[in-house]
PQR file with spaces between the fields and no chain letter, atoms N, CA, C, O and H, PARSE charges and radii, in Angstrom:
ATOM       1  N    UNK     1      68.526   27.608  116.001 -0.4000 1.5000
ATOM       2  CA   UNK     1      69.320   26.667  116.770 -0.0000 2.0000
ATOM       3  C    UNK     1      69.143   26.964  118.259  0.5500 1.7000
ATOM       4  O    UNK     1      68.946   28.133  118.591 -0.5500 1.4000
ATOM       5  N    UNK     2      69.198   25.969  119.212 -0.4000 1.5000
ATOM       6  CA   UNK     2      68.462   26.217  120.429 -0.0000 2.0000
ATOM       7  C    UNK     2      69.496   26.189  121.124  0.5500 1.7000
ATOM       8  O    UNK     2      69.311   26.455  122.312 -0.5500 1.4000
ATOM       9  H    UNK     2      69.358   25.019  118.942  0.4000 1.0000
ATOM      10  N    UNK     3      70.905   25.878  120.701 -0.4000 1.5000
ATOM      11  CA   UNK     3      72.174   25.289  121.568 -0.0000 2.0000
ATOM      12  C    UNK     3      72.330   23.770  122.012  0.5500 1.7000
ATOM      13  O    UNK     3      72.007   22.927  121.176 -0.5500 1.4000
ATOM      14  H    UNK     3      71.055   25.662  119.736  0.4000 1.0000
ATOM      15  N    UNK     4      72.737   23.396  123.096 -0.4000 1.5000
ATOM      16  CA   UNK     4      73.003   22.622  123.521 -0.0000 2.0000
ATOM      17  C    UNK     4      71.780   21.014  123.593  0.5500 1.7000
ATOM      18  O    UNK     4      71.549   21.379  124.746 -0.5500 1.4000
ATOM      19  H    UNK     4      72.999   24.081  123.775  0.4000 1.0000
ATOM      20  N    UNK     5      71.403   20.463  123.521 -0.4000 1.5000
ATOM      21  CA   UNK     5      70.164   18.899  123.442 -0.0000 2.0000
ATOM      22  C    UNK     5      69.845   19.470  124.794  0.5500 1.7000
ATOM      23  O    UNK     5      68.764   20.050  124.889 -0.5500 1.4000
ATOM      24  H    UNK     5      71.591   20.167  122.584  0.4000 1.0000
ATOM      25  N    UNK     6      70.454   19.414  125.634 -0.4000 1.5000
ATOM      26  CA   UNK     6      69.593   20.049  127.323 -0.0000 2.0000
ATOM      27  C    UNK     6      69.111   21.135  127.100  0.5500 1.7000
ATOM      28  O    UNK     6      68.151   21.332  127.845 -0.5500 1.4000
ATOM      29  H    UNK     6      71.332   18.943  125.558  0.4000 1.0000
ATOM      30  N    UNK     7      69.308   21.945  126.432 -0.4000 1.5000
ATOM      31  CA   UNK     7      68.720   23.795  126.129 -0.0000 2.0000
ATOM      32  C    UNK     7      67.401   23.510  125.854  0.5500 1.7000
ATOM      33  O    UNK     7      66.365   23.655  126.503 -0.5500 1.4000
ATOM      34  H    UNK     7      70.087   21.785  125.827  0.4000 1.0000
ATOM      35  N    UNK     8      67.751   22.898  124.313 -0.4000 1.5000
ATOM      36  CA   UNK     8      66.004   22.150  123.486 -0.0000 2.0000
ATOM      37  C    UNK     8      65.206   21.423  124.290  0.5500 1.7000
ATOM      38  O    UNK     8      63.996   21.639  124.350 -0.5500 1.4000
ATOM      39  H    UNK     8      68.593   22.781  123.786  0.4000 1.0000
ATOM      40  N    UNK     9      65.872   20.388  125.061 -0.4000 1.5000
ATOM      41  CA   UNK     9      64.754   19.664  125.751 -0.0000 2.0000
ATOM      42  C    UNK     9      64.201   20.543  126.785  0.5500 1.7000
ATOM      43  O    UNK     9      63.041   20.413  127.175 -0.5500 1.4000
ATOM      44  H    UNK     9      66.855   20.212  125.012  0.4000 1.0000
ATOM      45  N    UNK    10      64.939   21.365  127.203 -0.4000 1.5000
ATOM      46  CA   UNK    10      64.472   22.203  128.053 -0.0000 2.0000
ATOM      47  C    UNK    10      63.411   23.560  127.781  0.5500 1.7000
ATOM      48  O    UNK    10      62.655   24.038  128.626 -0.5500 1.4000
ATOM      49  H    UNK    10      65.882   21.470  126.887  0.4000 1.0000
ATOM      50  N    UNK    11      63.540   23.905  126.732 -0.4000 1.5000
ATOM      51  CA   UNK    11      62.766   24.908  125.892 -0.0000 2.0000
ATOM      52  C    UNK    11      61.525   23.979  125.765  0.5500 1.7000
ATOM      53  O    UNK    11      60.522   24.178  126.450 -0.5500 1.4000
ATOM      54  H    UNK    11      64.154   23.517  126.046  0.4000 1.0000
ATOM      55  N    UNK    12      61.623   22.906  124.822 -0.4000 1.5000
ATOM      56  CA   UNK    12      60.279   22.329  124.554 -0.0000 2.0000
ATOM      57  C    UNK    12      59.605   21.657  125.551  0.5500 1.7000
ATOM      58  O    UNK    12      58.424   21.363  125.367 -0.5500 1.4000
ATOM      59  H    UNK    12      62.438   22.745  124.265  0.4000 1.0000
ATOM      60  N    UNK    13      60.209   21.344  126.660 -0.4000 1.5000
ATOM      61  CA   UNK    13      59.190   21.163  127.973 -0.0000 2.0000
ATOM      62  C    UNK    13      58.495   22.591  128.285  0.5500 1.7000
ATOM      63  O    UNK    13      57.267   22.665  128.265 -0.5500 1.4000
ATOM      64  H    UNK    13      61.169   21.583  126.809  0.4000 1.0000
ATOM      65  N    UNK    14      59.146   23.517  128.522 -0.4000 1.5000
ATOM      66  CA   UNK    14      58.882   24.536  129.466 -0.0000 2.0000
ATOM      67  C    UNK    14      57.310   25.375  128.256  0.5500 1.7000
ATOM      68  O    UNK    14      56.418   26.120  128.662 -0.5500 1.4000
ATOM      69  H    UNK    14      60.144   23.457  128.539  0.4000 1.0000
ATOM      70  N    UNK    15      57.507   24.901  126.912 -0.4000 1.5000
ATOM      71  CA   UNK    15      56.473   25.913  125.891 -0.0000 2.0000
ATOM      72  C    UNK    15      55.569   24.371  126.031  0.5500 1.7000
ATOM      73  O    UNK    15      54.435   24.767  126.300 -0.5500 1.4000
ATOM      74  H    UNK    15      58.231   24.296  126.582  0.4000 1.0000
ATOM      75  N    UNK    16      55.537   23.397  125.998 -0.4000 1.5000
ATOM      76  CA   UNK    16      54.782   21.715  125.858 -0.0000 2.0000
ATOM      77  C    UNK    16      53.484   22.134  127.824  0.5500 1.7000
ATOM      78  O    UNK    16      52.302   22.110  128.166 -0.5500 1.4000
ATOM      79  H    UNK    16      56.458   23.075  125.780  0.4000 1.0000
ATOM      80  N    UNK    17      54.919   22.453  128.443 -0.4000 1.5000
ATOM      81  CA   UNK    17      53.849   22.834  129.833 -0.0000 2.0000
ATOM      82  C    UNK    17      53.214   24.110  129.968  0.5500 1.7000
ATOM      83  O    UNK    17      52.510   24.244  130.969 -0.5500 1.4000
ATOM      84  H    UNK    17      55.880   22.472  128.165  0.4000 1.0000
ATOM      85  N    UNK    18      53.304   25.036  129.213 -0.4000 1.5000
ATOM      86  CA   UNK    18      52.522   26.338  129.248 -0.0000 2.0000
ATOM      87  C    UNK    18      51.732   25.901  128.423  0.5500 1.7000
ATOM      88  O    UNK    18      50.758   26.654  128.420 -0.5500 1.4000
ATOM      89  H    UNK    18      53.875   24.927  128.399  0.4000 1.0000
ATOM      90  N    UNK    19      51.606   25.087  127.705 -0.4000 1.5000
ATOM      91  CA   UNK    19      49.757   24.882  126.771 -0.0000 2.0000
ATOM      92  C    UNK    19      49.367   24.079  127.981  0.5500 1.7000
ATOM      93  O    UNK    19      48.231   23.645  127.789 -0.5500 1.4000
ATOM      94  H    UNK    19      52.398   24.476  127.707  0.4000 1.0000
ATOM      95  N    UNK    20      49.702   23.812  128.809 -0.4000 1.5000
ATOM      96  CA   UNK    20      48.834   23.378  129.478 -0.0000 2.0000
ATOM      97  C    UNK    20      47.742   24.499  130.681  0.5500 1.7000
ATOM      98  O    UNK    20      46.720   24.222  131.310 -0.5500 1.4000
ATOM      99  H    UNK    20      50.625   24.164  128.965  0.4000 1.0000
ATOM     100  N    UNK    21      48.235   25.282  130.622 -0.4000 1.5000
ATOM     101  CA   UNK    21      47.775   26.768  131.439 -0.0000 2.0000
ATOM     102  C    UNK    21      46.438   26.957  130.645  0.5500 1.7000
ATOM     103  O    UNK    21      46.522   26.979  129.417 -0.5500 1.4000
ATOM     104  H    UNK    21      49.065   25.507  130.111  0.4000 1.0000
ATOM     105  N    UNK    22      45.105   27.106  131.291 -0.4000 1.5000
ATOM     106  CA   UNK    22      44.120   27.598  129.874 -0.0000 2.0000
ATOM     107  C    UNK    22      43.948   28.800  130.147  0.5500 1.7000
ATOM     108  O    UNK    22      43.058   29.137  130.927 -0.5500 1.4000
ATOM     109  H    UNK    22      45.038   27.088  132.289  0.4000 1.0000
ATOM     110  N    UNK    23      44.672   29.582  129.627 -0.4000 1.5000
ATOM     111  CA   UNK    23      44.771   31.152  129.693 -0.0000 2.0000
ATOM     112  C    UNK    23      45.560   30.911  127.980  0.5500 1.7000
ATOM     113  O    UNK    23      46.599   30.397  127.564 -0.5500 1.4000
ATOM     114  H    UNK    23      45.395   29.307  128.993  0.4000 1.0000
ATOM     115  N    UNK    24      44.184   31.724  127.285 -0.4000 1.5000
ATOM     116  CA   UNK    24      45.036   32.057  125.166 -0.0000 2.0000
ATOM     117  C    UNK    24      46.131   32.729  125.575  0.5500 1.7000
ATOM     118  O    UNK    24      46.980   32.497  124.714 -0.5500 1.4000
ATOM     119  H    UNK    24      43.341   32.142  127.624  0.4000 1.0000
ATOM     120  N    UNK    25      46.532   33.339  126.292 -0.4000 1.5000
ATOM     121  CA   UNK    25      47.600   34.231  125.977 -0.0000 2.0000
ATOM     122  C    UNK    25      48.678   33.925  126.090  0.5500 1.7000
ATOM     123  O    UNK    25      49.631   34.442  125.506 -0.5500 1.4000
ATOM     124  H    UNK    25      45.843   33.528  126.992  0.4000 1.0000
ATOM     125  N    UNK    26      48.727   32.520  127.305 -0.4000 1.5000
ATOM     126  CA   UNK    26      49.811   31.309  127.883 -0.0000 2.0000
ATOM     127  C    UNK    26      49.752   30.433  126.144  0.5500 1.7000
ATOM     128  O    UNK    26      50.619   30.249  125.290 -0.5500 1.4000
ATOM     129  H    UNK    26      47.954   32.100  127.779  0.4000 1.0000
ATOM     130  N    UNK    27      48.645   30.162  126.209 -0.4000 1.5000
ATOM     131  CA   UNK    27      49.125   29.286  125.135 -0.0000 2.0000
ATOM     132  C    UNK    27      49.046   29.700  123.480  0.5500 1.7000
ATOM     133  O    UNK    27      49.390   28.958  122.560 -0.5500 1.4000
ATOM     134  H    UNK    27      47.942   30.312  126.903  0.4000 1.0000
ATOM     135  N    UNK    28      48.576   30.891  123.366 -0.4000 1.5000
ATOM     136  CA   UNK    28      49.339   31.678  122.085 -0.0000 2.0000
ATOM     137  C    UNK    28      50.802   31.568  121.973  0.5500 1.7000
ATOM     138  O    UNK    28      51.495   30.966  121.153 -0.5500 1.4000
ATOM     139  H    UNK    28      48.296   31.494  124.113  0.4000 1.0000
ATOM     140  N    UNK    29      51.187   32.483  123.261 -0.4000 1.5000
ATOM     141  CA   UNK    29      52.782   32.216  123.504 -0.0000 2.0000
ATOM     142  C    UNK    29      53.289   31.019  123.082  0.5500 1.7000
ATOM     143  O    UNK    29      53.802   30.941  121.966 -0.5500 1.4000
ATOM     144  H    UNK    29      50.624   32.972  123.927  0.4000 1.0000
ATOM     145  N    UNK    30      53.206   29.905  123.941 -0.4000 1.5000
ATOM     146  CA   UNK    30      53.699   28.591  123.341 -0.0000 2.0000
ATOM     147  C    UNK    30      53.603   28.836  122.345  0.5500 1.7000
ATOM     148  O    UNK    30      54.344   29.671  121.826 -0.5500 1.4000
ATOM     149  H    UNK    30      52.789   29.968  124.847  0.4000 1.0000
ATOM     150  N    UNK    31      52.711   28.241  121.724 -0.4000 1.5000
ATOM     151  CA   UNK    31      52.554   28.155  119.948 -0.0000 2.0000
ATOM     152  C    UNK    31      53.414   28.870  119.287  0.5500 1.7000
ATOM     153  O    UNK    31      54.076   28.433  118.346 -0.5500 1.4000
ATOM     154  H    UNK    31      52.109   27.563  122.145  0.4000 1.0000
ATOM     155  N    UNK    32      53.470   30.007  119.722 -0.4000 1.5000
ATOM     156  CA   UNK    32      54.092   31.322  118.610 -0.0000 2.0000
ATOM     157  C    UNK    32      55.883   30.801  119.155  0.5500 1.7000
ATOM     158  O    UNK    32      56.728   31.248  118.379 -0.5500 1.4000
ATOM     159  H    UNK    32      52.933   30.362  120.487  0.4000 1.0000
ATOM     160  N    UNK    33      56.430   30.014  120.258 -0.4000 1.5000
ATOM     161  CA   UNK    33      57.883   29.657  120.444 -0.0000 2.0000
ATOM     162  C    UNK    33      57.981   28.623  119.766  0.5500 1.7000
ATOM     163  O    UNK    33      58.980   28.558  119.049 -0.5500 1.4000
ATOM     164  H    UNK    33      55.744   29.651  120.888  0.4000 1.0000
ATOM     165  N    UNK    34      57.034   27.494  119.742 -0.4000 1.5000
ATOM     166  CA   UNK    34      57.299   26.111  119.569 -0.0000 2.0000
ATOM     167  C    UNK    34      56.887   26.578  117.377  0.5500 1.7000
ATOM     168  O    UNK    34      56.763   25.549  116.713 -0.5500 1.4000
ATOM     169  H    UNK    34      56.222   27.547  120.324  0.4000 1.0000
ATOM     170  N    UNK    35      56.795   27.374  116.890 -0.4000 1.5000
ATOM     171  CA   UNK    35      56.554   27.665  115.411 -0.0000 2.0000
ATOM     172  C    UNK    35      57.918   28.203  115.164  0.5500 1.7000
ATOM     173  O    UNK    35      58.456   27.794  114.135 -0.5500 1.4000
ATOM     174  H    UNK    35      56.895   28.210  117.430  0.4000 1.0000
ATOM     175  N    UNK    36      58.684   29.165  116.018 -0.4000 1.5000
ATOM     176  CA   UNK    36      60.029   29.628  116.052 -0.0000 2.0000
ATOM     177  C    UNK    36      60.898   28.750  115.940  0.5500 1.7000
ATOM     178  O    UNK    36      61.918   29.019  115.306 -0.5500 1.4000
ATOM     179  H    UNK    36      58.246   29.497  116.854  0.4000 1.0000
ATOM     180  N    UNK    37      60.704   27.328  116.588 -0.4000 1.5000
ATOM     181  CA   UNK    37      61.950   26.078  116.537 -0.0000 2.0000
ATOM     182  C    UNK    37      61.123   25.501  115.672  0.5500 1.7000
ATOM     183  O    UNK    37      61.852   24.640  115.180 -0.5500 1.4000
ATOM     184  H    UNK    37      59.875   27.109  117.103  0.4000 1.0000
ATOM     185  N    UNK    38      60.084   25.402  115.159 -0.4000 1.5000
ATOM     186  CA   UNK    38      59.994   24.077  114.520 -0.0000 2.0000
ATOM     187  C    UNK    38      60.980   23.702  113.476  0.5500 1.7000
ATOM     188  O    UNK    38      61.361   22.538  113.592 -0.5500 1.4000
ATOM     189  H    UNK    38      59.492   26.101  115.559  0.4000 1.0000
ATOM     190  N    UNK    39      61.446   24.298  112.589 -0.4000 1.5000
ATOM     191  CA   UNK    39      62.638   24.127  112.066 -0.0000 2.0000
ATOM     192  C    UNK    39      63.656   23.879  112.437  0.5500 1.7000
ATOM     193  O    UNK    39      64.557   23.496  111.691 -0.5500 1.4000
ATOM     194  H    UNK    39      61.137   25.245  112.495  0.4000 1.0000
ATOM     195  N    UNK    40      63.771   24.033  113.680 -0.4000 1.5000
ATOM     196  CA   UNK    40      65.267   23.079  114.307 -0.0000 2.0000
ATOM     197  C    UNK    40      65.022   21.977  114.690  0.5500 1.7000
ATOM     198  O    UNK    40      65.829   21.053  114.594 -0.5500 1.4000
ATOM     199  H    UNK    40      63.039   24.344  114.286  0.4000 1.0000
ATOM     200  N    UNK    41      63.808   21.864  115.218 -0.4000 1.5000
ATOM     201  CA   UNK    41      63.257   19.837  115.919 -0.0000 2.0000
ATOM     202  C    UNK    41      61.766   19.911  114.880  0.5500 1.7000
ATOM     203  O    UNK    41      60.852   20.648  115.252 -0.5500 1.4000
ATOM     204  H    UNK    41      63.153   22.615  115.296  0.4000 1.0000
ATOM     205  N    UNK    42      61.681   19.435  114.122 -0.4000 1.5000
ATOM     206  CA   UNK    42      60.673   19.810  113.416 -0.0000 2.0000
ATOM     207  C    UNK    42      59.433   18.630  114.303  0.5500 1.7000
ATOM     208  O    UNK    42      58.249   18.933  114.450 -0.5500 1.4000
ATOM     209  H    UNK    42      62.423   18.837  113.820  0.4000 1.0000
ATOM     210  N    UNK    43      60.029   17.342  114.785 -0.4000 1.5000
ATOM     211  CA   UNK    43      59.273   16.277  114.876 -0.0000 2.0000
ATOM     212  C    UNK    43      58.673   16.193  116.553  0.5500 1.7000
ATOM     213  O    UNK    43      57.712   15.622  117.068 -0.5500 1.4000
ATOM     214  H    UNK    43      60.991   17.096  114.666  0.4000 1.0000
ATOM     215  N    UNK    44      59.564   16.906  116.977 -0.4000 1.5000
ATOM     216  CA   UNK    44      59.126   17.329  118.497 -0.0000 2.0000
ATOM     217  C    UNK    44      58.469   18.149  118.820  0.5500 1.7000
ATOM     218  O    UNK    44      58.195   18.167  120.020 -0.5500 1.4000
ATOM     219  H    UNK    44      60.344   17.370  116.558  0.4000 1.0000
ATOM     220  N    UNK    45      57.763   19.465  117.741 -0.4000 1.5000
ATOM     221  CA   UNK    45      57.170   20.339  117.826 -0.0000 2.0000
ATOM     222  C    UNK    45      55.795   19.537  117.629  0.5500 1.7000
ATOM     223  O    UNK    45      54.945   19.379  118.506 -0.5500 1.4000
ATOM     224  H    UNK    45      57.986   19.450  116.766  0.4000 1.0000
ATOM     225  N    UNK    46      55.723   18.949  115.998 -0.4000 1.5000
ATOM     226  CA   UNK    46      54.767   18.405  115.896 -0.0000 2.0000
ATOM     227  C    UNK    46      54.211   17.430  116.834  0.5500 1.7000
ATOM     228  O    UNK    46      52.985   17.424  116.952 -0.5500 1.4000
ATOM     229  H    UNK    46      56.413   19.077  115.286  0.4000 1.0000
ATOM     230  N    UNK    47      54.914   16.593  117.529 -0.4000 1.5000
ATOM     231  CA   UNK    47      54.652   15.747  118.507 -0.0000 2.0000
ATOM     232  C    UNK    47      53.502   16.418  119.638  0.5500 1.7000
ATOM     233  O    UNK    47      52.432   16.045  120.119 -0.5500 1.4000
ATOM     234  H    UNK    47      55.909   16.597  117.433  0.4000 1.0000
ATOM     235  N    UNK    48      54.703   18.049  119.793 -0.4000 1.5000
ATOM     236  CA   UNK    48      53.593   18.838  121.408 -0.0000 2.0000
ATOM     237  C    UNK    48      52.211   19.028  120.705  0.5500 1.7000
ATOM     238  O    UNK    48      51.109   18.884  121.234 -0.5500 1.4000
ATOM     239  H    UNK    48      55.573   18.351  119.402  0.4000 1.0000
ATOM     240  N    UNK    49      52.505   19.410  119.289 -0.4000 1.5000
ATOM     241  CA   UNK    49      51.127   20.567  119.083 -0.0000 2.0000
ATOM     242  C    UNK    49      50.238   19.777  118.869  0.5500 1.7000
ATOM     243  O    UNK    49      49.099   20.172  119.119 -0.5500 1.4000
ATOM     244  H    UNK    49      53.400   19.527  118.859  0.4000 1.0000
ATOM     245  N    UNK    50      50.417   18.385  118.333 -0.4000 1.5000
ATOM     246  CA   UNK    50      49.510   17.693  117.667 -0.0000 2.0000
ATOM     247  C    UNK    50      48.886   16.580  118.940  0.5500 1.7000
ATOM     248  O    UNK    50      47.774   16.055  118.905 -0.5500 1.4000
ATOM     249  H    UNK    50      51.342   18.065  118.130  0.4000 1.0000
ATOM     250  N    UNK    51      49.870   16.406  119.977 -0.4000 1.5000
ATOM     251  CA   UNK    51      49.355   16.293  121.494 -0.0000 2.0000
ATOM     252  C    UNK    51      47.757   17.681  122.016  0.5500 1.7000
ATOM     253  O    UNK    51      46.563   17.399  122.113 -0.5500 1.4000
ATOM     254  H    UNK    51      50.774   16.832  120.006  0.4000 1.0000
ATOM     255  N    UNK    52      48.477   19.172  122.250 -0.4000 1.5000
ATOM     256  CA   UNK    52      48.264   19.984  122.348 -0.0000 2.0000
ATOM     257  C    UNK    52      46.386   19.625  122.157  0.5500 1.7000
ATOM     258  O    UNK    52      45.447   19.685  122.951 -0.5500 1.4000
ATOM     259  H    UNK    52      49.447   19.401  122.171  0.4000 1.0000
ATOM     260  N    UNK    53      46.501   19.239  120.653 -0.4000 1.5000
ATOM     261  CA   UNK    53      45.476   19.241  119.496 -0.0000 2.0000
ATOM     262  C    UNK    53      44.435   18.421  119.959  0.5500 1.7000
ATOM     263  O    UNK    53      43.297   18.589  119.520 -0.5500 1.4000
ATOM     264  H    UNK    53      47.263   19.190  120.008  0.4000 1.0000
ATOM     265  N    UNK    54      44.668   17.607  120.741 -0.4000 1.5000
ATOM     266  CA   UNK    54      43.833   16.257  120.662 -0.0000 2.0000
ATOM     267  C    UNK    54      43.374   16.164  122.196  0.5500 1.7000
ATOM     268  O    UNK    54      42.325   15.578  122.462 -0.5500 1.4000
ATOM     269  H    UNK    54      45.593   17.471  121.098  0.4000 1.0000
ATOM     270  N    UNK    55      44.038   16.655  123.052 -0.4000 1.5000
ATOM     271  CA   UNK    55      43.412   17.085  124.230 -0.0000 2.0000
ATOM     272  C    UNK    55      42.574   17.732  124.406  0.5500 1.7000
ATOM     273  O    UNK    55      41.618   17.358  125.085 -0.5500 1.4000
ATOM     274  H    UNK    55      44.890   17.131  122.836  0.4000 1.0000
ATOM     275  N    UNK    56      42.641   18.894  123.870 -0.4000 1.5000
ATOM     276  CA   UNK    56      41.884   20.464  123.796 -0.0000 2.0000
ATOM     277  C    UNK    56      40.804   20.302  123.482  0.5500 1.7000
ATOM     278  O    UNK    56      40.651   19.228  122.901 -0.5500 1.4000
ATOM     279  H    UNK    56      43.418   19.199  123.318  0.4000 1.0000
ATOM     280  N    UNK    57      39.709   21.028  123.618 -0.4000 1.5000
ATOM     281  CA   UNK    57      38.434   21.837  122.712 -0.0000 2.0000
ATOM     282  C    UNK    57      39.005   23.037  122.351  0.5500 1.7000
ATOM     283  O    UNK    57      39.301   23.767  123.297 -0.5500 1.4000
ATOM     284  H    UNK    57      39.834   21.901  124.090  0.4000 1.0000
ATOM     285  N    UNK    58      39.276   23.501  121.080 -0.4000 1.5000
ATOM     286  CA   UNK    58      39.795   24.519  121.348 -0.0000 2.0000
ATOM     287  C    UNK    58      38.597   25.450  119.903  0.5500 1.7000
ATOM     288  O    UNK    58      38.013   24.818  119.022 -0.5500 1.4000
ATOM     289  H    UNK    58      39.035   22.908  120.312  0.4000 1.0000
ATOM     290  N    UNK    59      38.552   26.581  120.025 -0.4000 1.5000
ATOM     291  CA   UNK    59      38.300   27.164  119.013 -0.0000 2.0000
ATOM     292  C    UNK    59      39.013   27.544  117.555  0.5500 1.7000
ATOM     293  O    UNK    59      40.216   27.789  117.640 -0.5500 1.4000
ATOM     294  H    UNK    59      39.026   27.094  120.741  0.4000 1.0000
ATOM     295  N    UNK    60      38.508   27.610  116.430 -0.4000 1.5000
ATOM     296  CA   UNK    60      38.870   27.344  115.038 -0.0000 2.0000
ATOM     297  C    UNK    60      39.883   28.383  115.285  0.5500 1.7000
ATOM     298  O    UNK    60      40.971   27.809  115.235 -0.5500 1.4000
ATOM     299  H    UNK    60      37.531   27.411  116.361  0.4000 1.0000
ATOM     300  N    UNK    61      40.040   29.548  115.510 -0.4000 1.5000
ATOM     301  CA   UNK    61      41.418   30.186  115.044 -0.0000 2.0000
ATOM     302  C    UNK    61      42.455   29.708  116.153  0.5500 1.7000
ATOM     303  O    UNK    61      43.598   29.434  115.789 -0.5500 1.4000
ATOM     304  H    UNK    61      39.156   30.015  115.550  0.4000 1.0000
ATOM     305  N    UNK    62      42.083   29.592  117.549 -0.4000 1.5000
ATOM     306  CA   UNK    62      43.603   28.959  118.008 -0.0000 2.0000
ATOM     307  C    UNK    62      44.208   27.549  117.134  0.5500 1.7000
ATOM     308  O    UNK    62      45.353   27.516  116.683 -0.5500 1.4000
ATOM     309  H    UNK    62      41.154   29.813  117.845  0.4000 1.0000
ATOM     310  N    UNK    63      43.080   26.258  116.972 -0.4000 1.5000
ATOM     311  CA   UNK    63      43.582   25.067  116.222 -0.0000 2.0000
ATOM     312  C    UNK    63      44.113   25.538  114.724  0.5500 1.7000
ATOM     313  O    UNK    63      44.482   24.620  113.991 -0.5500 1.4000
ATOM     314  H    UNK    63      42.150   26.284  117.338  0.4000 1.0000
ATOM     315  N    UNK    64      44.199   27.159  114.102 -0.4000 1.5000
ATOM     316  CA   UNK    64      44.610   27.478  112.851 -0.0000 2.0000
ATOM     317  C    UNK    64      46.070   27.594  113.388  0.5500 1.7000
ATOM     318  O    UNK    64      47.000   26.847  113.085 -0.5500 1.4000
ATOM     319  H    UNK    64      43.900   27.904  114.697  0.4000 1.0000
ATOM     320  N    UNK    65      46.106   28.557  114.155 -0.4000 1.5000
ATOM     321  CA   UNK    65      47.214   29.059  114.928 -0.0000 2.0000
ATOM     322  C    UNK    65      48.368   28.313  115.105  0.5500 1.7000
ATOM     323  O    UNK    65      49.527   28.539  114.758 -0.5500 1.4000
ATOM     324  H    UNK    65      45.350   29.164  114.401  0.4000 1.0000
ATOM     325  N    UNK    66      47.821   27.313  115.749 -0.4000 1.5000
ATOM     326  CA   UNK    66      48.437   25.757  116.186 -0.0000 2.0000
ATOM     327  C    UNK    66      48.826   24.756  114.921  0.5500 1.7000
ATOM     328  O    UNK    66      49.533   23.767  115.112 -0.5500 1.4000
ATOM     329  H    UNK    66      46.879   27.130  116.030  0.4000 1.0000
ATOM     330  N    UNK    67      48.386   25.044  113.818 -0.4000 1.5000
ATOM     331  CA   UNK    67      48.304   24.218  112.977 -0.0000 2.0000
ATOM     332  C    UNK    67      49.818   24.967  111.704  0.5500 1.7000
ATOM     333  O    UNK    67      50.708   24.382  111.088 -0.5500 1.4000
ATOM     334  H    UNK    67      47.812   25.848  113.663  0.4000 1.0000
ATOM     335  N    UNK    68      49.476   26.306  111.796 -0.4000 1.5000
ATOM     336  CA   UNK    68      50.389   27.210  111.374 -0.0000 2.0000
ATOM     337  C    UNK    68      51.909   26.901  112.490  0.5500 1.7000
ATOM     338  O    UNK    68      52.898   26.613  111.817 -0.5500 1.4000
ATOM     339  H    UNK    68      48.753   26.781  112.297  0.4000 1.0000
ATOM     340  N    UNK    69      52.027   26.917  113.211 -0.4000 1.5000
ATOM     341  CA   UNK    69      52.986   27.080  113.890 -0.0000 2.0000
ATOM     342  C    UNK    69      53.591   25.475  114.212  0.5500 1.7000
ATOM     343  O    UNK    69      54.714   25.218  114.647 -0.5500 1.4000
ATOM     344  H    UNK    69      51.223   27.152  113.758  0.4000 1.0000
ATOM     345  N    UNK    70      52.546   24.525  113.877 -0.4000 1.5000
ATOM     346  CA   UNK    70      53.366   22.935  114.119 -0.0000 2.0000
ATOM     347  C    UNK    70      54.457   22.914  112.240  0.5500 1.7000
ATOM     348  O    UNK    70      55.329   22.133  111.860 -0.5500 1.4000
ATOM     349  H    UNK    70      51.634   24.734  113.523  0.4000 1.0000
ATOM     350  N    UNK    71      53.793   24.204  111.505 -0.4000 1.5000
ATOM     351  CA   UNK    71      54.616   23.920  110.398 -0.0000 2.0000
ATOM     352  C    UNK    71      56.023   24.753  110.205  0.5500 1.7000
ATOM     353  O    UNK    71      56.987   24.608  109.454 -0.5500 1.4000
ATOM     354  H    UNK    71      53.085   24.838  111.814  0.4000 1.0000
ATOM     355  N    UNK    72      55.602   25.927  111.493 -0.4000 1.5000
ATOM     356  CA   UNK    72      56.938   26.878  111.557 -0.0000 2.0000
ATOM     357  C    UNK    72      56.564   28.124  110.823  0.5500 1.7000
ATOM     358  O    UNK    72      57.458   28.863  110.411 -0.5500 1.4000
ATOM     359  H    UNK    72      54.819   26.045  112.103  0.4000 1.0000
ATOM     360  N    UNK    73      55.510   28.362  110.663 -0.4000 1.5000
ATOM     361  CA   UNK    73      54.797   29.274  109.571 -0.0000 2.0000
ATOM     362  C    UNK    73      54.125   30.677  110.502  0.5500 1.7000
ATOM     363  O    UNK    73      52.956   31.036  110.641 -0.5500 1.4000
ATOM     364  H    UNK    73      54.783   27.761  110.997  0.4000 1.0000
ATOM     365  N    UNK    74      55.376   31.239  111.024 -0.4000 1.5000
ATOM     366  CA   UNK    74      54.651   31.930  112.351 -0.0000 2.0000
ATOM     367  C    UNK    74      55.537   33.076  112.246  0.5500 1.7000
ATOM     368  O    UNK    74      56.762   33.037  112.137 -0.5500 1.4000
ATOM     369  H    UNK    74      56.326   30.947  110.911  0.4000 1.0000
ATOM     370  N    UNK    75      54.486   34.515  112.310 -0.4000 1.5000
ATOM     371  CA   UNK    75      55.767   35.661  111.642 -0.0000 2.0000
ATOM     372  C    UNK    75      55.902   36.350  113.119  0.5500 1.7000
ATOM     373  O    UNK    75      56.694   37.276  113.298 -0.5500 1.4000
ATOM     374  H    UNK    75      53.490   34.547  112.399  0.4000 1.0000
């Protein structure tokens, strides 16, 4: 639970604008926060990552990564 609708919207901007950084380690991070909520906004996660997804070139284990974590599947 993220708290308050301003908290969440505010969380999922702030991890939605660090994939935008191309530094893996910026956007590991994201991924590995936005897999932490996906179970609380499940449809807004998928929305960033699958955005995220379609912009990018990205290499096969970050798009695994990304793909794991749009399901919440992130230890």
């Amino acid at each position: 639970m993220l708290g308050t609708k301003e908290t969440q919207d505010t969380v999922l901007n702030v991890l939605e604008r660090t994939l935008t950084i191309e530094h893996r380690a910026c956007r590991e991070g994201a991924l590995h926060g936005l897999g932490h909520i996906a179970n609380s906004c499940p449809e807004n996660v998928r929305e960033i990552i699958d955005g995220f997804l379609s912009k990018n070139k990205l290499d096969d284990k970050l798009v695994a990564y990304a793909l794991k974590a749009r399901e919440g599947n992130i230890l």
